[in-house]
N, C-alpha and C positions, 0 to 999 in steps of 0.2 A: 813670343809669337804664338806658341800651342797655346799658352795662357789666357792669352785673347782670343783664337778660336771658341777655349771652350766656352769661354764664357758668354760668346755670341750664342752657341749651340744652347747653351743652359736657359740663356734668355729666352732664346725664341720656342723650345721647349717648355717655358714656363708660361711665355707668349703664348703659346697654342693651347693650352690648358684652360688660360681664361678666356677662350674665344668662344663667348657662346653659341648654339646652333640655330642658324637662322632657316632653316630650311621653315617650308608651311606646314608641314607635318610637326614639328617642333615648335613653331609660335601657338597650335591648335591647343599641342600637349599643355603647354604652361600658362593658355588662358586660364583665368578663372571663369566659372560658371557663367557670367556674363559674359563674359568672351566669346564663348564656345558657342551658347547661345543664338550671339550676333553673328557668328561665323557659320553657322550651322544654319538660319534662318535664313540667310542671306545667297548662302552654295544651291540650298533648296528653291530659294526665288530664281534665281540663273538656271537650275536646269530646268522647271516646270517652262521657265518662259521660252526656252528655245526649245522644247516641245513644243510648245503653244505656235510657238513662229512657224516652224518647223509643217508642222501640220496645216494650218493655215496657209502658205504659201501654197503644196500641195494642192490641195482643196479649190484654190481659185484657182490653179493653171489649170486643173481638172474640170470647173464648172465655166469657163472661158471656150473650153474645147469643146463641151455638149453643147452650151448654149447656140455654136459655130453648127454643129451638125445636127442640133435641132432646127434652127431657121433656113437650114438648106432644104429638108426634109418642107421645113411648114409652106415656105414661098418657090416650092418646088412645080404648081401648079395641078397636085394631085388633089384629090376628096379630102376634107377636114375630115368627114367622117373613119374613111381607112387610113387617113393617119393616127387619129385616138383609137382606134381597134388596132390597129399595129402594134401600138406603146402599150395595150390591156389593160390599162387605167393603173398601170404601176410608173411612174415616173419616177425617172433617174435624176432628175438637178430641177432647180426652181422654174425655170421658163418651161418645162415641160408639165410641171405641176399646178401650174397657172393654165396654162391650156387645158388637162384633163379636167380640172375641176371647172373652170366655164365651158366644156364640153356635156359635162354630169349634168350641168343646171339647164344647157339647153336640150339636151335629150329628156331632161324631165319633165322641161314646161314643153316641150311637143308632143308628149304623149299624153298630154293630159288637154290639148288643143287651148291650147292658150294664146298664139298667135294667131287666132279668126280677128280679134278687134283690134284700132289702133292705142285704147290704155291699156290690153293685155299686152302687145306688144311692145310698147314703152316699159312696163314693167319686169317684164322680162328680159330685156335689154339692162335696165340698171340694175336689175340682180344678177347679171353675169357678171356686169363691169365690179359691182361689190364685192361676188366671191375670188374675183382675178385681185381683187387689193386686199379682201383677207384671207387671202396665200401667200400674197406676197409679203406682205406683212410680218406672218407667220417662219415665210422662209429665210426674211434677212433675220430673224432675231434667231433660228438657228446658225446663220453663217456670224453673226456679230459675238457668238458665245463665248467667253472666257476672254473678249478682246477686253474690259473694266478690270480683267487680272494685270495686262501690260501695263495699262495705264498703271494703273495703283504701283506695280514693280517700277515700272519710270518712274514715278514722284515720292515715292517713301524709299525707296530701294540707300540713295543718297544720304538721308536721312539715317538712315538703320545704321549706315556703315558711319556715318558721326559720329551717332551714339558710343559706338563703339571705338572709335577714336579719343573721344570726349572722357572713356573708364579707362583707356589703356594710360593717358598721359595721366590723369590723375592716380591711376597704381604704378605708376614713374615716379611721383613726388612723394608718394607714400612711401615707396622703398629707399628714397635720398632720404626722407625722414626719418625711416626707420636705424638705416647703417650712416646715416652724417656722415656720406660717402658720395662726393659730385661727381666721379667718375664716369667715363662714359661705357663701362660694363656694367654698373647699377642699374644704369638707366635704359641702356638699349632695348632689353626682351620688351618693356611696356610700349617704349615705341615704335616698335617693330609691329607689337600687336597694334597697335592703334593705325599705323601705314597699312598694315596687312586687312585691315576692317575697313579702312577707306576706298581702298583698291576693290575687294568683293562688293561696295556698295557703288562704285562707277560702271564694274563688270559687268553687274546685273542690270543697273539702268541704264544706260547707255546701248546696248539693242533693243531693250522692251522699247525705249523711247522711238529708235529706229525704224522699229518692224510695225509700231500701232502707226505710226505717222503715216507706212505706206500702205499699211494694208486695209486704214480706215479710207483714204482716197481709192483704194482698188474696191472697196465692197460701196463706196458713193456710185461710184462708174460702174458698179455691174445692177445698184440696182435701178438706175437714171433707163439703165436697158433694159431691164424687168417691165419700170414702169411702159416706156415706149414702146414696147410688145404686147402691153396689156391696152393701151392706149390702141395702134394698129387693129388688134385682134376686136376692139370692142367695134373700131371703123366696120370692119368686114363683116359681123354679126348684125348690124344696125344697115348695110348693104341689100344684105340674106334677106333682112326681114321685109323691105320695103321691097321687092322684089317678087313674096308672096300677096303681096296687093293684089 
């Protein structure tokens, strides 16, 4: 009976010895350079993107809240005028920037009396409504910046962690070829790296794909309200004018 203890103890001792270390820190170790590469490329795409997400979300719960406390202010029934001297011509989020800057164009064209006739004042009307579209304009392609990083991370991200699948199992067959050894210790560490490069390539895509989906719909819907503001705003100005009649 001792004799078949030990010899259990021996095995499983001998067992433990060939059991190679699967930890991710240890598949990292024994990639090859193309491993590491892909693992490294791929750990880099996942954190820049949940910055990006990260920040982004941010950002629109914050330009949601001005937008809110700008239009209480704007249809609040006070002066346009000391509401744009309030603000000092520095605006804090897009709808306010869209206001200052068709406030600039009409404080310009009346001091230069440009609203005595009705083609000056048609033309001054479309050049407010022009500089309110290129602000806005302006302002979605800073909120849309770095969103063609998500995307691309969603759609190659997949891909990347293939590849890297695609070298691990072929340096699986390579190492059966080399030791003519089918075992499944031969073969494990490649496949483990190639599982482990699949895994970081779904990690990574899989919320870029999430977070552009929604935050491409949240920045449609904030600028649908830009636009309708700028629209509104152009009503009220084109009100003013006919008024100086």
């Amino acid at each position: 009976m001792q004799s078949a203890v030990n010899a259990i103890e021996t095995t499983a001792v001998a067992g433990s010895t060939l059991v190679p270390q699967m930890s991710m820190w240890a598949l990292f170790a024994h990639a090859d350079i193309i491993g590491k590469t892909v693992i490294i490329m791929l750990i880099l795409a996942s954190f820049w993107s949940w910055a990006i997400i990260f920040e982004k979300f941010m950002r629109m719960r914050r330009l949601y809240s001005q937008a809110d406390n700008f239009e209480d202010m704007f249809w609040s029934g006070g002066s346009l005028e000391d509401l744009y001297d309030r603000l000092g011509g520095q605006p804090t989020d897009p709808m306010s920037a869209m206001f200052g800057a068709a406030m600039r164009e009409w404080r310009r064209s009346a001091s230069r009396g440009l609203s005595s006739a009705n083609q000056m004042r048609a033309g001054m009307q479309s050049r407010i409504e022009r500089v309110m579209q290129v602000t806005l304009g302006r302002e979605m392609d800073r909120l849309e910046r770095y969103m063609t990083f998500l995307a691309s991370v969603g759609s190659t991200a997949p891909f990347i962690g293939l590849f890297g699948t695609v070298w691990g199992i072929m340096n699986s067959f390579h190492a059966i070829a080399a030791s003519k050894n089918t075992s499944i210790a031969v073969v494990a560490p490649g496949i483990s790296e190639a599982l482990f490069a699949t895994a970081l390539g779904l990690i990574a895509a899989i919320p870029a794909v999430i977070a552009y989906n929604k935050l491409s719909g949240d920045l449609a819907r904030y600028a649908s309200r830009l636009d309708a503001f700028s629209h509104e705003f152009g009503a009220i100005i084109s009100r003013q004018l006919e008024e100086k009649d």
